[in-house]
C-alpha positions in Angstrom: -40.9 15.6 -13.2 -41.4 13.1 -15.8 -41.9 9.1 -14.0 -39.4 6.5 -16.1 -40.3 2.8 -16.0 -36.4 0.7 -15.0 -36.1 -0.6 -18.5 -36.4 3.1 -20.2 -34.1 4.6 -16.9 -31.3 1.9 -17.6 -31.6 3.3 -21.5 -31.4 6.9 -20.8 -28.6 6.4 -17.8 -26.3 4.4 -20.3 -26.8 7.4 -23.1 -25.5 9.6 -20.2 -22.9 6.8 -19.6 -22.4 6.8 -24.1 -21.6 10.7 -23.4 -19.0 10.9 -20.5 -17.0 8.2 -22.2 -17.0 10.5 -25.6 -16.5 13.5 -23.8 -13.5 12.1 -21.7 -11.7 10.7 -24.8 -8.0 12.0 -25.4 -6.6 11.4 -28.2 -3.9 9.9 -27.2 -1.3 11.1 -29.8 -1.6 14.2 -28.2 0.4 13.4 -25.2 3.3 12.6 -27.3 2.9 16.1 -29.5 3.3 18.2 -25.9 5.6 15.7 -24.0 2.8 15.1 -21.9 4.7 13.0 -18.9 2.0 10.7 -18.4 2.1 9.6 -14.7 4.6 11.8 -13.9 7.1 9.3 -15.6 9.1 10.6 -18.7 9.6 8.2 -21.9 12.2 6.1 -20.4 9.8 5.6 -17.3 12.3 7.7 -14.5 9.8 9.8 -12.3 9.7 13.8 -12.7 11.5 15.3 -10.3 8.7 17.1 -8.1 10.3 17.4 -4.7 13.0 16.5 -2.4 13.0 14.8 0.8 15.7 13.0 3.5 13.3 10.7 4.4 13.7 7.6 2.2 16.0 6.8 -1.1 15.1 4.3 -3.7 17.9 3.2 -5.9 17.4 1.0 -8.8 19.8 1.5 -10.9 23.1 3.1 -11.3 25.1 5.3 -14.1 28.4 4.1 -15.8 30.0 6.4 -18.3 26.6 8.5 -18.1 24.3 5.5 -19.1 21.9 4.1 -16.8 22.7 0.4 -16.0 20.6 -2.4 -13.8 21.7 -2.7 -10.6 20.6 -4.3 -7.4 18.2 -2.7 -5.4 18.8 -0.3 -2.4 16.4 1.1 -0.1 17.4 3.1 2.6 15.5 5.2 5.6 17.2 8.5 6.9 20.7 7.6 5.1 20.3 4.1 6.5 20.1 1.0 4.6 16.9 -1.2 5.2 18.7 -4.4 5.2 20.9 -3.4 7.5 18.8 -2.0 10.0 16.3 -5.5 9.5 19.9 -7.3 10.4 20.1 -5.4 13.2 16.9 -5.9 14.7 17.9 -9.9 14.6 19.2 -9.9 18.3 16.1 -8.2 19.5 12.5 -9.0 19.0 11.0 -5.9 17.1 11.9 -3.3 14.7 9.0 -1.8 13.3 8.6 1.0 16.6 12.3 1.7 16.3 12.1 2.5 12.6 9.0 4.5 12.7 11.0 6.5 15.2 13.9 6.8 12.4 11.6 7.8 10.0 10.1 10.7 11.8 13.1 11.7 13.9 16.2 11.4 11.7 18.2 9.0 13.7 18.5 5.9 15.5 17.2 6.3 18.9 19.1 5.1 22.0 17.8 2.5 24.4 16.5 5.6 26.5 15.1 7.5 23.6 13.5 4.5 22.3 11.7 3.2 26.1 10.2 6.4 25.9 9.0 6.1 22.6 7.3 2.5 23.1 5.7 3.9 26.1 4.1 7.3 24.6 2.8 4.4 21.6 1.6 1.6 24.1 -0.4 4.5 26.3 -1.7 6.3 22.9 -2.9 2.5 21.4 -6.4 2.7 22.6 -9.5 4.7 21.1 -11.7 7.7 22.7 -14.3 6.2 25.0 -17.7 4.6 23.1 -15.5 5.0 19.5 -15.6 1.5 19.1 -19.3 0.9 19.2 -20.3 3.9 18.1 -18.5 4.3 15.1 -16.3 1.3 14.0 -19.7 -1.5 15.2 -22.5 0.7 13.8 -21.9 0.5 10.4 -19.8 -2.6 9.3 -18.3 -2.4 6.3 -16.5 -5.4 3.9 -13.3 -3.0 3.1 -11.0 -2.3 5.7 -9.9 0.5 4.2 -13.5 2.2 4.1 -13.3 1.7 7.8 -9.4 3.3 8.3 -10.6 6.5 5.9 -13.9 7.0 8.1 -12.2 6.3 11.5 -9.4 8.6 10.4 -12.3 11.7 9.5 -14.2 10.8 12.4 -11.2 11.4 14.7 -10.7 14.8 13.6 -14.4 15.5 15.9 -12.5 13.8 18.8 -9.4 16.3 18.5 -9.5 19.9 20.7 -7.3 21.5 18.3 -8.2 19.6 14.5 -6.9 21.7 12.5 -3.9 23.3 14.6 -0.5 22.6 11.7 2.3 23.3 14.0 4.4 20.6 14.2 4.1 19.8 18.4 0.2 19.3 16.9 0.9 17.5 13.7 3.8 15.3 15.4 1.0 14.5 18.6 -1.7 13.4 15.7 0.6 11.4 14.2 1.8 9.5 16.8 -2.1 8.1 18.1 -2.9 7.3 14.7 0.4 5.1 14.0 -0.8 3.6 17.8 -4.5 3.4 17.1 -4.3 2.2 13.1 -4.0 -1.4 14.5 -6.6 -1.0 16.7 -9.0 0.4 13.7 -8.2 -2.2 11.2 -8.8 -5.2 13.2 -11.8 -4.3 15.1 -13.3 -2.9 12.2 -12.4 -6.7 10.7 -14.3 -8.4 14.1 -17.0 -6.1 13.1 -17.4 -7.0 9.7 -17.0 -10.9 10.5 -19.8 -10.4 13.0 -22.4 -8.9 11.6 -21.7 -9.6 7.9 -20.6 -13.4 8.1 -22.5 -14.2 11.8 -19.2 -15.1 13.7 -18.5 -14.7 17.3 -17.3 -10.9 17.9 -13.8 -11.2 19.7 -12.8 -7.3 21.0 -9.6 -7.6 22.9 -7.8 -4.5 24.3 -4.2 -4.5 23.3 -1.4 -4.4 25.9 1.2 -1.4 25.9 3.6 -3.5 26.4 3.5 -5.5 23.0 4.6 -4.5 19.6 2.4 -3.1 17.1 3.0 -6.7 15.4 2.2 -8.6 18.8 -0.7 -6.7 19.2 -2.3 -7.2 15.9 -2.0 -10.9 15.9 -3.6 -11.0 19.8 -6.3 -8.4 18.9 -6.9 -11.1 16.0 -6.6 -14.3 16.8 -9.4 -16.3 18.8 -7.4 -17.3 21.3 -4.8 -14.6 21.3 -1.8 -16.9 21.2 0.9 -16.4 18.6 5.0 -17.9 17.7 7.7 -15.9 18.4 8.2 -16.5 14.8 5.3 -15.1 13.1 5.4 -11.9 15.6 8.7 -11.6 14.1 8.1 -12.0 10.4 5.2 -9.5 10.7 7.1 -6.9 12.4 9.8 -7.2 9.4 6.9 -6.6 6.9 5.7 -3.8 8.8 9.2 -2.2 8.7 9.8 -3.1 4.4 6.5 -1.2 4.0 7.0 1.8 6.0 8.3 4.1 3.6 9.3 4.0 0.1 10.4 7.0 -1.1 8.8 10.5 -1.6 7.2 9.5 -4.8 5.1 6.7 -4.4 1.4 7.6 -5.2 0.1 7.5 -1.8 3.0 9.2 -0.4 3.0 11.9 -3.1 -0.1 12.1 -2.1 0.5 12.7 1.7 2.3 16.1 -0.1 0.0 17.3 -2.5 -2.8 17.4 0.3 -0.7 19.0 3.2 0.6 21.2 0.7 -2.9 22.9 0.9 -2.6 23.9 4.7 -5.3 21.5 5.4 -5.9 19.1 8.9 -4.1 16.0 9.4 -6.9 13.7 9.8 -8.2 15.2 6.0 -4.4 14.2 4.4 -4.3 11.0 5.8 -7.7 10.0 4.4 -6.7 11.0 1.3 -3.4 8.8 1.8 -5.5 5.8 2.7 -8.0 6.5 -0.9 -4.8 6.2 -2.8 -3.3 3.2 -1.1 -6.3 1.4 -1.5 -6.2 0.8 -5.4 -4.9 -2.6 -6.6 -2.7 -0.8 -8.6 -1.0 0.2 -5.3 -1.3 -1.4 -1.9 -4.3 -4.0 -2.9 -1.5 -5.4 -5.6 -0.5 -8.7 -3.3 -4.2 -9.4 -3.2 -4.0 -9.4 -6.8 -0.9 -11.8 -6.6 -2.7 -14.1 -4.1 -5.8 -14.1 -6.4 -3.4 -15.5 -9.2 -1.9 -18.0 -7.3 -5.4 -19.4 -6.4 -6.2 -19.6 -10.4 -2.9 -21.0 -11.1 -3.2 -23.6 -8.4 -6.6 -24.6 -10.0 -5.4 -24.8 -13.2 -1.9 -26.7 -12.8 -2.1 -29.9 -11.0 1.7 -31.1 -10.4 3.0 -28.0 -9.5 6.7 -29.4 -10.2 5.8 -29.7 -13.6 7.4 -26.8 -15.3 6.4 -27.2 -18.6 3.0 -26.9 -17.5 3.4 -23.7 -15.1 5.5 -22.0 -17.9 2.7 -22.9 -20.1 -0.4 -21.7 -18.2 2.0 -18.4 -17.4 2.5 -17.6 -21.2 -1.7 -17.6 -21.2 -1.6 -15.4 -18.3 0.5 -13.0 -20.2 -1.9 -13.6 -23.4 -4.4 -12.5 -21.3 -6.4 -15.8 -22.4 -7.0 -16.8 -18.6 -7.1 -15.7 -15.1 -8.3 -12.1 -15.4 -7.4 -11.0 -19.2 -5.0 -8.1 -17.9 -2.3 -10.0 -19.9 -0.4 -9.4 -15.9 1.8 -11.7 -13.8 1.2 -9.6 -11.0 3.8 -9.0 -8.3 6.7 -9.2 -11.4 8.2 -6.0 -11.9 8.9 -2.7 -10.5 9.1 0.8 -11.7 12.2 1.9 -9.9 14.0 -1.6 -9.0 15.7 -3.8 -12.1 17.7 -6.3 -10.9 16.5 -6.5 -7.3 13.7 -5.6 -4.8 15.3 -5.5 -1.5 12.0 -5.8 0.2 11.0 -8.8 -1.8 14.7 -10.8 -0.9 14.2 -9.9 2.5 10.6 -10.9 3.5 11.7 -14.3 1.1 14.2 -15.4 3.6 11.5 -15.0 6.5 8.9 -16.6 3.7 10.9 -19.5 3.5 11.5 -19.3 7.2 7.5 -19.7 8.0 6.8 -22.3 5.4 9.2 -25.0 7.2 6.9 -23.9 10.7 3.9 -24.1 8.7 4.5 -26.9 6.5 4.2 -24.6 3.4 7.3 -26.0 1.8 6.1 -27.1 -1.2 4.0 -24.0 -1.7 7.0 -21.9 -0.9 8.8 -23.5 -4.3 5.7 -23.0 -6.3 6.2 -19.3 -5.6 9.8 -19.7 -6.0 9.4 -21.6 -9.7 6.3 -18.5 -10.9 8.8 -15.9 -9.9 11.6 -17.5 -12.0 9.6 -18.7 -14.9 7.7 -15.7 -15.3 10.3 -13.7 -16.1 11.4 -15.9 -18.8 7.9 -15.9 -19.8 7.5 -12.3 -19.8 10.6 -11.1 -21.6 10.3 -13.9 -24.4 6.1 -13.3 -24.9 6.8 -8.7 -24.7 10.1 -9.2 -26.2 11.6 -7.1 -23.5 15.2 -6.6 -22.9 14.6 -5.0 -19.7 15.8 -6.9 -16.3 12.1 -7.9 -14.3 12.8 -8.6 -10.9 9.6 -9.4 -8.6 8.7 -7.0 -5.8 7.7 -6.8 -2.6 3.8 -8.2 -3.3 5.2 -10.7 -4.3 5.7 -12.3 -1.3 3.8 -10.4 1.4 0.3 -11.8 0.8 1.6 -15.5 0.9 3.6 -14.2 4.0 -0.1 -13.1 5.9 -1.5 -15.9 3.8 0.3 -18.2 6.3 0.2 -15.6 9.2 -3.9 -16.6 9.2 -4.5 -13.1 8.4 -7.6 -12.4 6.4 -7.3 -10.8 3.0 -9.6 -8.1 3.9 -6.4 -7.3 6.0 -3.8 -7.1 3.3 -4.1 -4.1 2.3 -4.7 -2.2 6.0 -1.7 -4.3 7.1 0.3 -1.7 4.1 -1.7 1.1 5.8 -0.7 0.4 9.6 2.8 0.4 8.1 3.0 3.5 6.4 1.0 5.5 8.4 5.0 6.0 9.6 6.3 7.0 6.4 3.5 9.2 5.6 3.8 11.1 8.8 7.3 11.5 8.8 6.4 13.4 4.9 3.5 15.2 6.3 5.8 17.0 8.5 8.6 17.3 6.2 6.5 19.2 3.6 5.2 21.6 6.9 8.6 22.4 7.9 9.7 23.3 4.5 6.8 25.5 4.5 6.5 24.6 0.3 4.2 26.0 -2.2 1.2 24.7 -2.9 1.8 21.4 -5.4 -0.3 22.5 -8.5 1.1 20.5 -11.5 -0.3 22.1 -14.9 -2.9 20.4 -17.6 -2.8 21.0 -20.8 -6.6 22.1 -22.4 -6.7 20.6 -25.9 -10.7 20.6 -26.4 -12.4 23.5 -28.3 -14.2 26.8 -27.2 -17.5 26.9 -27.8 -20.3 29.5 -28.7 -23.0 29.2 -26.0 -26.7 28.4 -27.0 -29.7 28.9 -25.1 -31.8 25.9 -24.0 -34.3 26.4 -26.7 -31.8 26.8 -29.0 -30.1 23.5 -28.3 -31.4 19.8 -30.4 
């Protein structure tokens, strides 16, 4: 075994480096020669058609005389229209419980249906005995997410039957985890504030008889306390985020993994991987990260001249982080509308007056309407940009006092709903296995010998 000093290691470990990056190199004209549908989008950017689900509809656009037009933005879960179940939740408290029920059940339950339901979630909300200290205080971590994916695997040990797929089994899983994510993501926070920034270490059990927002925001907060208000505006985030469609990357994913046959607790782990990326559920970090810059950048945020200039460098990519990105403008499905983003807006603008956050609230406002100007005159795009949900959401938990290292596990305790709901569809329908085909386009080889190699 040959004995390398660092600075010869660091030479030889960036050849290797040298070599994976020539060895993974496509050329990229070669996509366009098959018809490649990179990202399962086709040229005009319309997903493939890979499955079909009940659960959730995403409608962007619509088509007049066979051409597809802009339109505004419709959502809907189980044939029902978001906005119109939010608008329904107005004369009670919470939604979030009622529409995770929706999602996995098909229908709106009745007040009956529905008691039942918040009681099987309020007794299923805490963990197995000694989980907390064993495996969510033992090994702090700085990502939340790290902490959701090895909770998740470390369940599996605690379950009789893991990897039983009938649906009684899959449907009993399902329903602790959407209890217990809550419970994971903030204690796992507590943890982390603890013993990685020496803070007091505040464990709270929840109480059955709150809402998954309620409890989130006692389980967090020092003192527990909480406004009516900003229980409210969290549960409405919780139900925008709780499904978006069958092809959303984390969702597809839910699919490709339970195609396989395998356990729950392995599919939702490989949910949470995919959610994690800023290019998915860590995108309204990536918004709140911009803000920050712009803030330090433009002093008299009325000044418009002076945003819509520092936003044409954004775009340049000459500042903030090169990406040439005003993150939290546009969507791949949406045009003229996000429905999610007008809808937590109204409840944004709602917490800025109880927060003071007025003139904050307009900054956002003023970036969202300037940077589309900014973006279609610097890409020369014709294309409608509307801003989307991530917009919004991180200055919503911005002003909720939640952590960012929450932003992103906040997504997760939301969609934990949808993906259940699409676990189980793609059991039922008993599918085949989802094994999309790649194209080889390197060359074959003779084999040489060791001693015959250079």
């Amino acid at each position: 075994m040959h004995n390398y000093d660092n600075v010869e290691f660091e030479k030889r470990f960036n050849q290797m480096v040298d070599y994976c990056m020539k060895s993974g190199r496509i050329n990229l004209n070669l996509y366009t020669e098959y018809d490649v549908k990179r990202g399962l989008r086709d040229s005009n950017g319309n997903g493939v058609l890979t499955g079909l689900t009940e659960i959730s509809d995403v409608l962007g656009y619509k088509f007049v005389d066979g051409k597809k037009m802009p339109d505004e933005g419709s959502l809907y879960y189980q044939g029902y229209r978001v906005r119109d179940l939010v608008g329904g939740f107005r004369d009670r408290k919470f939604g979030f419980e009622e529409t995770t029920y929706l999602l996995l059940f098909g229908e709106l339950p009745n007040e009956r249906q529905l008691q039942e339901f918040l009681d099987i979630l309020g007794n299923w909300r805490e963990l197995p005995d000694t989980f907390v200290r064993d495996i969510i205080m033992k090994v702090p971590s700085s990502d939340m997410m790290n902490v959701l994916q090895k909770s998740v695997l470390t369940l599996y040990s605690y379950d009789e039957n893991p990897n039983d797929i009938s649906i009684k089994h899959v449907l009993n899983q399902s329903l602790h985890l959407i209890a217990q994510f809550p419970l994971i993501s903030v204690y796992g926070y507590q943890a982390y504030r603890h013993y990685h920034l020496d803070k007091s270490l505040v464990i709270r059990h929840p109480k059955p008889e709150l809402s998954t927002a309620e409890n989130i925001l006692r389980l967090l907060r020092p003192d527990g306390q909480y406004t009516e208000l900003e229980a409210k505006v969290l549960d409405v985030a919780l139900v925008l985020h709780a499904d978006h469609g069958g092809g959303n990357n984390s969702t597809f994913t839910t699919h490709v993994v339970s195609s396989t046959g395998t356990d729950t607790y392995s599919a939702v782990a490989a949910s949470l991987g995919s959610l994690k990326g800023f290019k998915h559920g860590g995108a309204n970090l990536k918004v709140q990260h911009m803000f920050a810059d712009i803030k330090a950048h433009v002093a008299d945020w009325e000044d418009e001249e002076a945003l819509r200039d520092y936003l044409r460098k954004i775009v340049r990519g000459e500042t903030f982080d090169g990406a040439g990105l005003i993150y939290g403008l546009g969507h791949a499905v949406y045009t003229k509308s996000d429905p999610r983003c007008l809808i937590l807006k109204e409840y944004a603008k709602k917490l800025s007056a109880e927060k003071g956050c007025q003139e904050e609230f307009a900054l956002y406002e003023r970036v969202e309407r300037l940077g589309k100007e900014v973006i279609a005159s610097e890409r020369h795009l014709f294309k409608i940009l509307c801003a989307n949900v991530d917009f919004y959401s991180g200055f919503v938990y911005t002003m909720l006092g939640l952590p960012e290292e929450l932003f992103t596990p906040i997504f997760a305790i939301s969609r934990i709903s949808g993906w259940s709901a699409h676990r189980i569809e793609e059991l039922v329908n008993g599918g085949k296995i989802i094994r999309p085909a790649y194209k080889y386009v390197g060359t074959h080889k003779p084999y040489h010998t060791l001693d015959e190699r250079n």
